[in-house]
N, C-alpha and C positions, 0 to 999 in steps of 0.2 A: 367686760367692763374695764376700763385704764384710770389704775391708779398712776394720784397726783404725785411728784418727787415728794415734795413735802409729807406725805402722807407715809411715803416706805425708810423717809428719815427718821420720824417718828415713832414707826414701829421698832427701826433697831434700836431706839433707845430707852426700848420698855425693858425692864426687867424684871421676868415674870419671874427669878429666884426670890426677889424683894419680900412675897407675900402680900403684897400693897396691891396687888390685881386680881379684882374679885371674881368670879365664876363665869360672868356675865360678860366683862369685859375679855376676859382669857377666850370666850368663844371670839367675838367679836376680831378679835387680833389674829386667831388661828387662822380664821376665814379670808380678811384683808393681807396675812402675810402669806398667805398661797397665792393670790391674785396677784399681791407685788413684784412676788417671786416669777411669777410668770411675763408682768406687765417689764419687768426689767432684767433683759436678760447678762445686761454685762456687771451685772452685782459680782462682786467676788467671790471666791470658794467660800469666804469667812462669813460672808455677809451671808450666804446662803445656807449655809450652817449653822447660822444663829437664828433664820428662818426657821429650820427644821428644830431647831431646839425650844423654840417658841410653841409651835407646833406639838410638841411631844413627840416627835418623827424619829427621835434619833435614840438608838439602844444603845447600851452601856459599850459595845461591841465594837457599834460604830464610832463612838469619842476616842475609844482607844488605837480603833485603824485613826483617825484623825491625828492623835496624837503621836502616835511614830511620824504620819507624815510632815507636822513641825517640825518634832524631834529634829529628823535626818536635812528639814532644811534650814534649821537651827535658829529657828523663829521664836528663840524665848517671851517675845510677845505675848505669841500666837497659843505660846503654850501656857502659858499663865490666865490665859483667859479662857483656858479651859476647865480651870479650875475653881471649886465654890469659893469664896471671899475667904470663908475660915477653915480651908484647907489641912491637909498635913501631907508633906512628902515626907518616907522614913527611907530613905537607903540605906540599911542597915550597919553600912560600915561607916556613918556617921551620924553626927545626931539629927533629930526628927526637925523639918523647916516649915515653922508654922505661917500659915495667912499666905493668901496670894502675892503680896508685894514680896513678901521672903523667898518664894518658891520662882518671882521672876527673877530675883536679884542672883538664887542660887543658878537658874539655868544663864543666867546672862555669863556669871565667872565660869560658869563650868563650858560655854562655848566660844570663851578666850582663852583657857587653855587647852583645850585639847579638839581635835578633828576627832567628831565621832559620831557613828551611822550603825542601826539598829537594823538588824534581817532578820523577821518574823520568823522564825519555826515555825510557832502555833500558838494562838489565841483560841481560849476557853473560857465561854459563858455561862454564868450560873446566877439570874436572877441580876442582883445589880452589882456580882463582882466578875471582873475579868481577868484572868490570868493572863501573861504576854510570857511566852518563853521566847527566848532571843537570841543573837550571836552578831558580832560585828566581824567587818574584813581583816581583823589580826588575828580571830581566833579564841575572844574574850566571849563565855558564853553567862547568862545570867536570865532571870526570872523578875516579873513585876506582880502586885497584885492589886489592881485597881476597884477600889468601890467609888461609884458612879451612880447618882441622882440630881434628876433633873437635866440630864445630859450634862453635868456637870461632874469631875471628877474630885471626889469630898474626902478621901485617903489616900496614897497610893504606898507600898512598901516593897523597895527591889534590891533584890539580895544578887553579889556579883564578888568577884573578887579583887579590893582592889590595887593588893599589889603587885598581882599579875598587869591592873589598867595603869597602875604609875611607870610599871616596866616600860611595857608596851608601848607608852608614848612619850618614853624619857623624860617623864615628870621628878623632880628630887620626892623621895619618898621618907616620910615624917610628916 
């Protein structure tokens, strides 16, 4: 069966975190955004990922592989919308950035000053928190801890050091 465009527009503009989409209707969209997803195949990564999040398809696991790979391509967008509305980022060595619009505005400044890329050691799941242990190509090693529902990530807290990352990247430190 081939769905209409208009129809797989619609679908990404449902937002099943809303609470406004009732049981009936949430089957309803599972069903038509698997068809979309198939009926269109040059959807983008994003778009197809918001299928799966629709879906209930996607593990806390997988937002967080998702979100390194914004991270690394420095898609503060891409990363803000991974996040629920009333978010909280904590990195510990500054204060906690509340609500999504904060947590883009933070990654937007944090990816005009500095070049920086995140290499997985190891991710660890446990229900709907994810641990990310990490290291970047200077040698800076550091740890996140992500709680995630809804495919959405609703905390994150990452502990790093960072006046080794002001050295590192000849940032003034203060």
């Amino acid at each position: 069966m081939r769905i209409a465009p208009l129809a797989a527009t619609i679908l990404i503009q449902v937002d099943v975190n809303s609470g406004l989409v009732n049981a009936r209707r949430r089957c309803q969209v599972r069903r038509t955004s698997r068809r979309a997803a198939a009926a269109f195949p040059s959807l983008s990564d994003s778009a197809r990922y918001r299928f799966r999040q629709m879906e209930g398809d996607v593990t806390p696991r997988q937002t967080v592989e998702r979100w390194v790979a914004l991270f690394n391509a420095a898609d503060a967008a891409g990363l803000a919308d991974l996040y629920h509305p009333d978010a909280v980022n904590h990195q510990v060595t500054q204060a906690p950035v509340e609500g999504r619009e904060a947590i883009h505005a933070m990654f937007v400044r944090e990816f005009a000053s500095a070049e920086m890329h995140c290499m997985v050691e190891a991710i660890h799941e446990a229900g709907d928190v994810v641990a990310l242990e990490w290291r970047d190509p200077l040698g800076l090693r550091g740890c996140g801890f992500f709680t995630v529902q809804d495919g959405r990530i609703s905390f994150q807290r990452g502990y790093w050091d960072r006046l080794s990352f002001l050295r590192m990247h000849g940032l003034p430190i203060g």
